[in-house]
C-alpha positions as CSV (number, residue, x, y, z in Angstrom):
1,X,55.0,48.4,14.0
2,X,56.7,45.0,14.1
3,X,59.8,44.8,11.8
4,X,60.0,43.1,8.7
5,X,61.1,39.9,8.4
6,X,62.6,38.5,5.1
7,X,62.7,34.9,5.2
8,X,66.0,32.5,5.0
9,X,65.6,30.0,1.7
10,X,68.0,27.1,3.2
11,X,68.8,24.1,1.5
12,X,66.4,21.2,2.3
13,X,67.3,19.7,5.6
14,X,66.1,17.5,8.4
15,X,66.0,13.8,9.4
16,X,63.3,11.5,8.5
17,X,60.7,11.9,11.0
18,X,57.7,8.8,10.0
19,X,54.3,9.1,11.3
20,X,54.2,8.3,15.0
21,X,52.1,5.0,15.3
22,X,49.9,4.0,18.8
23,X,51.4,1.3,20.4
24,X,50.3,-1.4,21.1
25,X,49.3,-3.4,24.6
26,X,52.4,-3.8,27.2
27,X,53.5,-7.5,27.3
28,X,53.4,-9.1,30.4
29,X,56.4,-10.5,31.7
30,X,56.8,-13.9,32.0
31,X,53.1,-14.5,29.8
32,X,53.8,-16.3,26.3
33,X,53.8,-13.6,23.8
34,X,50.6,-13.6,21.4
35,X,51.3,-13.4,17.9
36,X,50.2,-9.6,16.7
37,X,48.1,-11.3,13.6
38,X,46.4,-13.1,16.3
39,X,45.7,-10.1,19.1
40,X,45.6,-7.5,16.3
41,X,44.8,-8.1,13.2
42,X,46.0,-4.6,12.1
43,X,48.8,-4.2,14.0
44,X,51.5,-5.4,11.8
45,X,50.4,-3.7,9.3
46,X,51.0,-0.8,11.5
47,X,54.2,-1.3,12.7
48,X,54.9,-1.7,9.3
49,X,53.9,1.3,7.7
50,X,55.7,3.4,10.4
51,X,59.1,1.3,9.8
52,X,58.5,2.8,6.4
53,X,56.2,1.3,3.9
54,X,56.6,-2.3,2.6
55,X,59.2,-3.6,3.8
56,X,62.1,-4.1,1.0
57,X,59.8,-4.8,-1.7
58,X,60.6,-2.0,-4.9
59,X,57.1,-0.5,-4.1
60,X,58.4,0.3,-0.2
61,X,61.2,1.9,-1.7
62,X,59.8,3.7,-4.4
63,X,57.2,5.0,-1.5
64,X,60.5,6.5,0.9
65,X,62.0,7.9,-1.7
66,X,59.3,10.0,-2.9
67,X,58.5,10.6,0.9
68,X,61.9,12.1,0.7
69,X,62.0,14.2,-2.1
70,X,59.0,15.6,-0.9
71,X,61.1,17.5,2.5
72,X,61.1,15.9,5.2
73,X,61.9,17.3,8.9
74,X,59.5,19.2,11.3
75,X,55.6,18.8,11.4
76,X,55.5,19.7,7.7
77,X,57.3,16.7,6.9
78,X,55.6,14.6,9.1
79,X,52.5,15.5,7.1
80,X,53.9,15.8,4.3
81,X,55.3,12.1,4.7
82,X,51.9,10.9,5.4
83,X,50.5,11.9,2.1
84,X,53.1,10.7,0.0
85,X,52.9,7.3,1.3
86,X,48.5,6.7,-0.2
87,X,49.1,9.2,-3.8
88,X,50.9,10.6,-5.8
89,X,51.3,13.6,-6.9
90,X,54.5,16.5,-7.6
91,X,57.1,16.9,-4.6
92,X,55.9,20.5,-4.1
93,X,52.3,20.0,-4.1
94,X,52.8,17.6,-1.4
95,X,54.4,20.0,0.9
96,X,52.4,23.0,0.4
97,X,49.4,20.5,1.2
98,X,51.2,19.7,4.1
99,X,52.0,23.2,5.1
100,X,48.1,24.3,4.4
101,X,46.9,21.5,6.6
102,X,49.2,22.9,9.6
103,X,48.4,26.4,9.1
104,X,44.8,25.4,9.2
105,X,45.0,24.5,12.9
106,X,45.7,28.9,13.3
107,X,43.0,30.3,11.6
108,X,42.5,33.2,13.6
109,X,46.2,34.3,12.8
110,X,45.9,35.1,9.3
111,X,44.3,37.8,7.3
112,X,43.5,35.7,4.7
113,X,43.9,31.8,4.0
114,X,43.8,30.3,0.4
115,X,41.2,27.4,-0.8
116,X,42.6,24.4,-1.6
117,X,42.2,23.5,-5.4
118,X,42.7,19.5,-6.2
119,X,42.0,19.0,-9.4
120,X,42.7,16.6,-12.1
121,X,42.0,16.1,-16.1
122,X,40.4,12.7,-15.7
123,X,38.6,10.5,-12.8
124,X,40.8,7.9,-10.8
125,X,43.7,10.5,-10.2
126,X,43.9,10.3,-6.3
127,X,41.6,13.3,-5.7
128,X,39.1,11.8,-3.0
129,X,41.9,9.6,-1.5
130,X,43.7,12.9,-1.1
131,X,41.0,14.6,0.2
132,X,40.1,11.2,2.6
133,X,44.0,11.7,4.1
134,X,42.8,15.5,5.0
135,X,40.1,14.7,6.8
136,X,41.8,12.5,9.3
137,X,44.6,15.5,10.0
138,X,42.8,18.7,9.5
139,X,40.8,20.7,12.2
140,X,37.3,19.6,12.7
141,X,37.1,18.3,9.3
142,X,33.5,18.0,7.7
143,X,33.1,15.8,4.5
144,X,30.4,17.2,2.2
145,X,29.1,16.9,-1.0
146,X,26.4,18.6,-3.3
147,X,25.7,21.1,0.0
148,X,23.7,24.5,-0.3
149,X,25.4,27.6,0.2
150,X,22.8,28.0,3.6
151,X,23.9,24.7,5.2
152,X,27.7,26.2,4.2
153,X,27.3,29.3,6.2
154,X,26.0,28.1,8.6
155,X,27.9,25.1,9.0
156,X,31.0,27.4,9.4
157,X,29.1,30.1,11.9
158,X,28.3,26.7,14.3
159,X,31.2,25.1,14.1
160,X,34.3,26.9,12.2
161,X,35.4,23.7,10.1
162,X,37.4,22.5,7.9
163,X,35.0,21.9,4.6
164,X,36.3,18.8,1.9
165,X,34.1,19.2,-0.7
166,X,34.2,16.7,-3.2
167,X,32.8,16.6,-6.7
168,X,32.7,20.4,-7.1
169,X,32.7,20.1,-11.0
170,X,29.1,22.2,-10.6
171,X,31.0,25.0,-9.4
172,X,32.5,25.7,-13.0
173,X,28.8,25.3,-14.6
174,X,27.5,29.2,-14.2
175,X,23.4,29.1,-14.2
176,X,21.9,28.1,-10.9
177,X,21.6,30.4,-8.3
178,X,22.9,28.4,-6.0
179,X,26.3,27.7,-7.6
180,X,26.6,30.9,-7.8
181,X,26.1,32.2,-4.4
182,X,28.5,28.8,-3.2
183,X,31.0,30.5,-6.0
184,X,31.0,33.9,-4.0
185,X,31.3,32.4,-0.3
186,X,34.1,30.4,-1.9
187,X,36.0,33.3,-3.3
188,X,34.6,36.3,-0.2
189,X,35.5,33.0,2.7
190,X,39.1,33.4,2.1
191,X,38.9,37.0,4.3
192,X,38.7,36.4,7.9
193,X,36.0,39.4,8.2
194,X,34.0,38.0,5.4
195,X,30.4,37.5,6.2
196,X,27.2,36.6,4.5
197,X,23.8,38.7,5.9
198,X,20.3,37.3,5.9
199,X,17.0,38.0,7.2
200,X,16.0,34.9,9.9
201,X,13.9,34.9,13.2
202,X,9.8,33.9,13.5
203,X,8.8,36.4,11.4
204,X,11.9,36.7,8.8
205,X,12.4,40.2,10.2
206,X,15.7,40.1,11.9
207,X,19.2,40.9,10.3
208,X,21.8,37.5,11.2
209,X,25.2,38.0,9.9
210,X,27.0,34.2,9.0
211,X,30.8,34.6,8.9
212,X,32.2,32.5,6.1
213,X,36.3,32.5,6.7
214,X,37.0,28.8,7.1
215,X,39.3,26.6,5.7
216,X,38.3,24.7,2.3
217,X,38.8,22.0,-0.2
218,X,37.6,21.7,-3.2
219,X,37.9,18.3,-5.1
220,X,36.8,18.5,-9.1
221,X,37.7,17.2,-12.2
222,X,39.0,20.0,-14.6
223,X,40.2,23.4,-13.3
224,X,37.6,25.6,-11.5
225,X,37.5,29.4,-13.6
226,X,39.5,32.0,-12.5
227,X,38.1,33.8,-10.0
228,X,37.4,30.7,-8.1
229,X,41.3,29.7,-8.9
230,X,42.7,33.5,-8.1
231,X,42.1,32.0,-4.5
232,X,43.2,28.9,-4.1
233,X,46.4,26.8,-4.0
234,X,46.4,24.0,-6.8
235,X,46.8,20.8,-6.4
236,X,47.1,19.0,-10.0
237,X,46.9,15.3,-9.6
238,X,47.4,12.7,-12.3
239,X,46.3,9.1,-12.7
240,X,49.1,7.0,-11.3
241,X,51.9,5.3,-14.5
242,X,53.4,1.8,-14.0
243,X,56.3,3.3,-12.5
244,X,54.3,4.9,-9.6
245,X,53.6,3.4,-6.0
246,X,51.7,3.9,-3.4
247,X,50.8,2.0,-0.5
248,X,47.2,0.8,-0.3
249,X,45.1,2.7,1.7
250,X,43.2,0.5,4.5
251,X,40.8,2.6,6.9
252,X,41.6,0.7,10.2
253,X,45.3,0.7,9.6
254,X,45.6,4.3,8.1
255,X,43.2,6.0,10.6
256,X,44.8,5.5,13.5
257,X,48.2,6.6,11.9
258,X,46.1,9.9,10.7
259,X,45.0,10.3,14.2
260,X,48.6,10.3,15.7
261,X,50.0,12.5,13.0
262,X,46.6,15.0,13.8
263,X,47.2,15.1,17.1
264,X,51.0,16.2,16.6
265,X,50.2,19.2,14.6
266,X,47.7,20.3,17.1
267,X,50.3,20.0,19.8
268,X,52.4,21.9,17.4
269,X,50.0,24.5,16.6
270,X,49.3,24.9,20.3
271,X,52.7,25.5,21.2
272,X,54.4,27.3,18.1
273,X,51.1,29.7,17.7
274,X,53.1,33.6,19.2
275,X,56.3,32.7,17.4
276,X,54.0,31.4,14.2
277,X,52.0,34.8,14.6
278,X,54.9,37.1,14.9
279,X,56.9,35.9,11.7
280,X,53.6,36.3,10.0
281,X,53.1,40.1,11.1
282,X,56.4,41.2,9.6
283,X,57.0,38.3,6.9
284,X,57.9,39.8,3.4
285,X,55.6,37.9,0.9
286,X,57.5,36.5,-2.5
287,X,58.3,39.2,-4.8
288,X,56.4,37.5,-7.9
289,X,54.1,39.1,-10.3
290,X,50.9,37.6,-8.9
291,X,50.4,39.6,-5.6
292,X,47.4,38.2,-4.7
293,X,49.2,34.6,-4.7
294,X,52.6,35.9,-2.6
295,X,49.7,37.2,0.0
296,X,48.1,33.6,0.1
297,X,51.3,31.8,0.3
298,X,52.3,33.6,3.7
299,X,50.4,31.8,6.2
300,X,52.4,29.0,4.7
301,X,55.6,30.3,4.8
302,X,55.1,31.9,8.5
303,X,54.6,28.1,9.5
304,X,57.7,26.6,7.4
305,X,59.9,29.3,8.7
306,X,59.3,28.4,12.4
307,X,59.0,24.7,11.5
308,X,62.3,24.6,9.1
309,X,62.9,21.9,7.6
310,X,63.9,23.2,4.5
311,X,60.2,23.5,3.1
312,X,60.6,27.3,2.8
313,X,62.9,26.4,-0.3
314,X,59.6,24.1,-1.9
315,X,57.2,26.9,-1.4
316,X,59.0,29.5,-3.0
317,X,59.9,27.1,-6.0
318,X,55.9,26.0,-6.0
319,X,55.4,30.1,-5.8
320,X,57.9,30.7,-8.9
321,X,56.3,28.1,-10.9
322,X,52.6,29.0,-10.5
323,X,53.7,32.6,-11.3
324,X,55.1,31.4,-14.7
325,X,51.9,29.4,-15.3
326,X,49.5,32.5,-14.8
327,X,51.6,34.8,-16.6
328,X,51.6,32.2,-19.4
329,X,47.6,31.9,-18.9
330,X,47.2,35.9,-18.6
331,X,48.6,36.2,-22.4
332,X,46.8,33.9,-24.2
333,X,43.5,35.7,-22.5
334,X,41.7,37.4,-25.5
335,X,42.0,41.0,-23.7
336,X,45.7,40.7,-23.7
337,X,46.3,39.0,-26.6
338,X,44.3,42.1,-28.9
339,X,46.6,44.6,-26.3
340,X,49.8,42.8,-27.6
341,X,48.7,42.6,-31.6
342,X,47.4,46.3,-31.0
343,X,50.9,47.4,-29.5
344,X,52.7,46.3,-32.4
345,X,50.4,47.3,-35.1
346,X,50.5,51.1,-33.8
347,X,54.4,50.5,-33.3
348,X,54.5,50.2,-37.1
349,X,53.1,53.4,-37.6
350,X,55.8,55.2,-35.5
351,X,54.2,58.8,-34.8
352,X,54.1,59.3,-30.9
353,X,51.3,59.4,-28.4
354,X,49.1,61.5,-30.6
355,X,48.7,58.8,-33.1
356,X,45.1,58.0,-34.2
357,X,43.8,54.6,-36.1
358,X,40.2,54.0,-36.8
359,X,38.8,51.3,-35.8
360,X,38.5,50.0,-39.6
361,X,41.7,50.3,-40.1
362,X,42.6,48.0,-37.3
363,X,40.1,45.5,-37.9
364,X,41.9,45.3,-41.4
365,X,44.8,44.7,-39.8
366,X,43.6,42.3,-37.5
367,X,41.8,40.1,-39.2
368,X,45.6,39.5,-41.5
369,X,47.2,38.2,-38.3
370,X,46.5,34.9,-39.6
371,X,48.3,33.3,-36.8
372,X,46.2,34.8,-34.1
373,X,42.1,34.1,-33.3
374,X,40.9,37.3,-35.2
375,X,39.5,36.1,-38.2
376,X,37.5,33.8,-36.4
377,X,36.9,35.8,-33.0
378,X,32.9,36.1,-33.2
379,X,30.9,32.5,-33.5
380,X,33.2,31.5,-36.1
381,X,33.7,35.2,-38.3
382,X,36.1,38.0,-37.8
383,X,36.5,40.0,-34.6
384,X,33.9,42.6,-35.1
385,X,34.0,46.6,-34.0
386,X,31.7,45.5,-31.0
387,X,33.8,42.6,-30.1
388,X,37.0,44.5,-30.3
389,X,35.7,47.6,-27.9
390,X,34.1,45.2,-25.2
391,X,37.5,43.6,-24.9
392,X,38.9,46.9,-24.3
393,X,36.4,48.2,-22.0
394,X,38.1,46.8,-18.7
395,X,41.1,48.0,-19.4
396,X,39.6,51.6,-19.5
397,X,40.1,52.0,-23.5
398,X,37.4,53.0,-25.5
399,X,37.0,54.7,-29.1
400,X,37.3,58.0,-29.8
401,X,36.4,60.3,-32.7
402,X,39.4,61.7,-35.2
403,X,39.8,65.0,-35.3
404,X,37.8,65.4,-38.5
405,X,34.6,63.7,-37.2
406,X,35.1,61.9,-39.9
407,X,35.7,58.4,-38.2
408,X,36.0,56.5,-34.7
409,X,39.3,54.4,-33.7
410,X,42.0,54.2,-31.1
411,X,44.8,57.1,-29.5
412,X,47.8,55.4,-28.7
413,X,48.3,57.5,-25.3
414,X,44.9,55.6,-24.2
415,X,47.2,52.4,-24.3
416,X,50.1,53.2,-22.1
417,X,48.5,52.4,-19.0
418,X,47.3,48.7,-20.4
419,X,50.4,48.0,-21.8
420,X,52.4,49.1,-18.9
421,X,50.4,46.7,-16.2
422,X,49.8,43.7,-18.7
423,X,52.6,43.9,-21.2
424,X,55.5,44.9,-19.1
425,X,57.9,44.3,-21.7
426,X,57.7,45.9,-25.1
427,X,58.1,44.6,-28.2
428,X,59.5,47.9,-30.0
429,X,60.6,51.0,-28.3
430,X,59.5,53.6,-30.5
431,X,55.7,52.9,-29.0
């Protein structure tokens, strides 16, 4: 069994490293020089955008230094440098984009490999110029848009992309059977075993499996729902202030810069693939609440620890702070919230595990928590009996009789477990 390997946080590190650009034609000796404008319309441009933006305009400067705060050094930051110069968007995003895009050239080393999520509130936030910068440095990159879930697995069986897909907002609308099925191989394709069967040949009596494990995109405005977001990175853009910059985005000068930079992380990939693959088998994941995200994050961090760089550092700080976002999220969910006003109101009552309320009892109770949803809980009325046992149903709670028959309510030993696993701290320790 390989050892376990804990990584190093360093402190950020690492020299500028710019996008390499192609060069251009040899000059002949002794042969007048042709003016670049002249022989190459986009060349200038180009030698311009690797010297490091706009020359010494404010926007130029405005686009190195958020290239640098973003972690520069290794292939990370030359990805990562890439990206900052055509949006922008939050110093940590942009290198966990940058470290997803060069762990996508090593599929087949991970267990699992997290969606990516870009999302934003409103339109004309950067997400399809993002997602325009992906294609040009992601494996095999496929652009689609309003696709079946069929062409999807079998897109992936034929050719193992990577999928952009833009304009996913259809993807948080439940109803249509196919949004729903695309919803499942979103959330199933993050496994590398994961597989869709159907029936195919002449006579539709043949068994095909489709494997689904690829690496994704998802584009939408608005935040997909949270089984779909339970596996994926986010990416939160917002519509660009007066005080942002970014360099304007021109296909025949950007592409071939895209290209270079692409073909540098598949040289990478190539050639840092056993060391990548061994950190991975013994990496230690984060040790935050939200397991299922320190599990995604480690292809990620397997690459930044052999790339250094410092990036390690901006994952684990991107980790921390999505950990404090869902834990925030996770108690204003209803089923947690009527845990938590359930915890204190049998803490009031103060007689051990064997403590009974019935179920009117509480609703009384409930409904004079002005402060919370109660009163209003059910199309506008109080939080009913029903209402209240269906949210207490997954969390294996359900009402019992008191020991009269006379009426039905809660046992506070039925609560320990919930509040142990989704209220880890209590509130008063007599319950």
């Amino acid at each position: 069994m390989p050892p376990r390997i804990v990584p190093t946080l360093a402190p950020h590190g690492g020299k500028n490293q710019p996008p390499a650009t192609p060069t251009g034609d040899a000059r002949t000796p002794g042969k007048p020089s042709t003016p670049a404008t002249a022989s190459d319309p986009g060349r200038e441009s180009r030698d311009r955008l690797a010297a490091g933006g706009v020359g010494g305009t404010a926007a130029g400067q405005a686009s190195r230094d958020r290239r640098a705060a973003g972690g520069t050094g290794g292939i990370v930051g030359e990805v990562a440098e890439l990206i900052g110069r055509y949006v922008v968007m939050p110093d940590d995003a942009q290198t966990v984009t940058a470290a997803w895009v060069v762990s996508a050239w090593m599929m087949d080393c991970w267990d699992r490999f997290p969606n990516l999520a870009v999302t934003s509130p409103e339109k004309r936030c950067g997400k399809t110029r993002l997602l325009q910068l992906l294609e040009l440095v992601l494996p095999n990159a496929r652009s689609v848009a309003n696709v079946s879930p069929a062409a999807v697995y079998r897109l992936i069986e034929a050719e193992r992309p990577s999928l952009l897909i833009d304009e996913a907002q259809s993807l948080v609308r439940r109803g249509s059977e196919n949004t729903e099925v695309l919803r499942e191989l979103l959330c199933s394709g993050i496994d590398r075993n994961a597989k869709v069967v159907r029936c195919g040949g002449a006579n539709r009596d043949e068994i095909h499996e489709f494997s689904v494990y690829a690496a994704k995109v998802i584009a939408l405005i608005g935040e997909p729902d949270g089984v779909v977001a339970d596996r994926c990175l986010p990416v939160r853009m917002r519509r660009m202030t007066g005080d942002d910059r970014a360099e304007r985005y021109v296909s025949r000068v950007v592409e071939p810069v895209g290209r270079a930079v692409r073909d540098k992380v598949e040289a990478w990939a190539a050639g840092h693939k056993d060391r990548v693959q061994a950190v991975y088998d013994g990496l230690e994941p984060f040790d935050i609440e939200n397991d299922r995200l320190a599990e995604l994050l480690l292809p990620l961090m397997a690459v930044a620890e052999v790339d250094g760089g410092g990036h390690l550092d901006t994952i684990r700080g991107f980790a921390d702070a999505l950990d404090g976002q869902d834990a925030e999220a996770e108690k204003s969910s209803p089923g947690v919230k009527l845990l938590a006003a359930l915890r204190e109101l049998f803490a009031v009552k103060r007689k051990g595990d064997g403590l009974f309320l019935s179920t009117s009892q509480l609703l009384i109770e409930l409904k004079g928590r002005t402060e919370e949803p109660w009163l209003t809980f059910t199309r506008g009325q109080p939080i009913t009996a029903e209402a209240m046992a269906n949210l207490l149903k997954p969390y294996g709670i359900s009402s019992v009789r008191n020991e009269k028959q006379t009426a039905r309510g809660y046992v506070l030993s039925d609560f320990r477990d919930a509040w142990n696993r989704y209220l880890p701290t209590p509130s008063e320790k007599a319950v």
